[in-house]
Steps between C-alpha positions, in 0.01 A plus 500: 500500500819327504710753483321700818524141718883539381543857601315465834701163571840719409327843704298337831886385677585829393272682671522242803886554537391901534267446764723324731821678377341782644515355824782603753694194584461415869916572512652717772881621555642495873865655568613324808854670489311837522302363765758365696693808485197738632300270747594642787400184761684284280872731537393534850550122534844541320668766726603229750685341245688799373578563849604143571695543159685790675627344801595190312724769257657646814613173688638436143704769483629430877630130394642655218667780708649178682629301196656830376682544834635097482554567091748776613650300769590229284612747220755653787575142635877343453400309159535124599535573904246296721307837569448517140350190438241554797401876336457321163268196708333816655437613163374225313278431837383869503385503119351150503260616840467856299352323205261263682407745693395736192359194329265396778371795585445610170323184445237574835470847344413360218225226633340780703457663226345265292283413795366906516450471088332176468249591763425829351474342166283262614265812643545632192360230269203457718406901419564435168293190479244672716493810231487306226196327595342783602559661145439194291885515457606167297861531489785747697803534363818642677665800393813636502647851500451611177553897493790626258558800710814520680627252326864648478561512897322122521748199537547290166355200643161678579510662112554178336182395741332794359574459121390127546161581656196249407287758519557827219138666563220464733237740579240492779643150584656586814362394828833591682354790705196285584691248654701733690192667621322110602828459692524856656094384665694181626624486852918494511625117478113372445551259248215294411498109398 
């Protein structure tokens, strides 16, 4: 008798642990770089900025087509004549307005487009969240690029990202092209609160 109250106090968490090991875990996998590279309102909302981006690059390249012309000026110049020292003042002027320029308006580039991302991301976690309930999901976890392939024509940056991945295997965890799918039914730029 004592030795079957033994065994079934060793067995019954045993054959507890089974039961609920058996049990998906209410887990799910999201890849919000793959979404954010295929939802197509969401790069609709970033063409301005690559536009913007391209204007900003060409009245770049005018100021430096000016500082060129006063760098050659000055290099031409009498050393040490009057006319020289103005070039190099027109110089030192031209690159100090070239730089502030580039760093300001990389800077409102820069804000705009955190501006576009944090209000898609904030659309983004209310789909999830929305999903999740739905499914009984308990916990989403972001995930990277993982895929192997290609890896010789991929930046070394982006491979070291790969070979230090958190997640090695999932299957049937992904809710990526669900989400996608909830935020293809949304109207463009509806983002709720």
């Amino acid at each position: 008798m004592k030795k079957f109250m033994l065994l079934s106090l060793v067995c019954l968490p045993l054959w507890s642990t089974r039961g609920i090991a058996a049990e998906p875990l209410p887990i799910a996998l999201v890849n919000v770089d793959r979404i954010c590279k295929t939802h197509q309102p969401f790069l609709k909302q970033l063409e301005p900025l690559k536009d913007l981006a391209k204007e900003v690059d060409q009245s770049v390249q005018v100021r430096q087509a000016e500082l060129e012309t006063a760098a050659v000026q000055f290099r031409n110049a009498q050393p040490g004549s009057p006319e020289s020292q103005r070039l190099q003042m027109q110089v030192i002027k031209l690159q100090n307005e070239l730089q502030q320029f580039v760093n300001s308006e990389r800077q409102k580039l820069q804000q705009k487009e955190a501006a576009i991302f944090l209000a898609f991301h904030k659309q983004l976690d209310t789909e999830i969240g929305k999903y999740a309930k739905a499914h009984g999901i308990k916990l989403v976890v972001r995930q990277f690029e993982t895929s192997l392939e290609g890896g010789d024509e991929r930046p070394l940056p982006e491979i070291i990202q790969i070979l230090n991945r958190t997640i090695l295997f999932e299957e049937g965890l992904n809710i990526t092209d669900d989400i996608l799918k909830a935020l293809a039914a949304k109207p463009a730029g509806s983002a709720e609160r």
